[in-house]
C-alpha positions as CSV (number, residue, x, y, z in Angstrom):
1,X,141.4,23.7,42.2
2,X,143.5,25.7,39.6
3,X,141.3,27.3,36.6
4,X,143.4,24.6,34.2
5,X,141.7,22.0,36.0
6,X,138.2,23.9,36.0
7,X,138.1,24.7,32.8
8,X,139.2,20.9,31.6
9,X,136.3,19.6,34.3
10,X,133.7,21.8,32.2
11,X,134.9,21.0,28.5
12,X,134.6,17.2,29.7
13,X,131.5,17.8,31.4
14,X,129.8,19.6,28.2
15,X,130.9,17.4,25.9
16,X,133.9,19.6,24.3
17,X,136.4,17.5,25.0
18,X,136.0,14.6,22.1
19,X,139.7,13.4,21.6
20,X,140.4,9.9,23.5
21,X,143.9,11.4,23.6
22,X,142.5,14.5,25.7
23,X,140.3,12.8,27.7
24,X,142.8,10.0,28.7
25,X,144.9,12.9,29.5
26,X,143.0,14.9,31.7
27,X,142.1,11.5,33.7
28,X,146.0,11.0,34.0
29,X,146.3,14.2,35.5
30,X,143.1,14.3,37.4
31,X,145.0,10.4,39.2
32,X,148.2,12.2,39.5
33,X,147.0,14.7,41.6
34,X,144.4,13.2,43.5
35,X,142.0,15.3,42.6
36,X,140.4,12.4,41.2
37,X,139.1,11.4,45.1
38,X,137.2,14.7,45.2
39,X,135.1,14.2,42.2
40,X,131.6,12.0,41.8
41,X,131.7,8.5,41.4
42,X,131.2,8.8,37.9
43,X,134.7,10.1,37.0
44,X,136.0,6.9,39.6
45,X,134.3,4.5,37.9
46,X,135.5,6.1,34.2
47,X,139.0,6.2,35.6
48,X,138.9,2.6,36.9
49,X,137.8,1.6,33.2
50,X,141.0,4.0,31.8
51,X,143.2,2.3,34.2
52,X,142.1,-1.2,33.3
53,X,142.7,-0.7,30.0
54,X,145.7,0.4,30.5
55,X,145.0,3.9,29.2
56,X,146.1,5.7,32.5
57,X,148.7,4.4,35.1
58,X,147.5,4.4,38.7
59,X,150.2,6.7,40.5
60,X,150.5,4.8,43.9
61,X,153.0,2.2,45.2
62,X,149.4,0.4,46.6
63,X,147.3,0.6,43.7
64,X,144.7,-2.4,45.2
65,X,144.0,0.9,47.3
66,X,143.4,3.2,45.0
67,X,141.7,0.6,43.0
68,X,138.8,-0.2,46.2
69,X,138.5,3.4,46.6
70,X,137.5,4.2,43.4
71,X,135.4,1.9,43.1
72,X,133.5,3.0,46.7
């Protein structure tokens, strides 16, 4: 995990990421590079809602996967 990533997880986490914009963006990246898989169920479940919404794109030409295994 880079420090990028680290340092994005712990402004989420504490609350000082506030803008949908940023948060939307970070879960985009987080799906992009799969680092999404390694984190708790809570940030599957809040990208699932993203994704539904249509707020992040699911980066996978079987996204019924990805979709069942975040929701595991």
């Amino acid at each position: 995990m880079t420090s990028d990533i680290v340092n994005k997880i712990m402004d989420f986490e504490s609350g000082e990421m506030t803008s949908t914009e940023q948060i939307v963006d970070f879960f985009q990246e987080l799906g992009d590079s799969g680092m999404i898989f390694s984190l708790q169920g809570h940030y599957h479940r809040l990208f699932n809602q993203l994704a539904e919404a249509g707020l992040v794109k699911i980066g996978s030409d079987r996204p019924d996967q990805i979709m069942s295994e975040l929701e595991a």
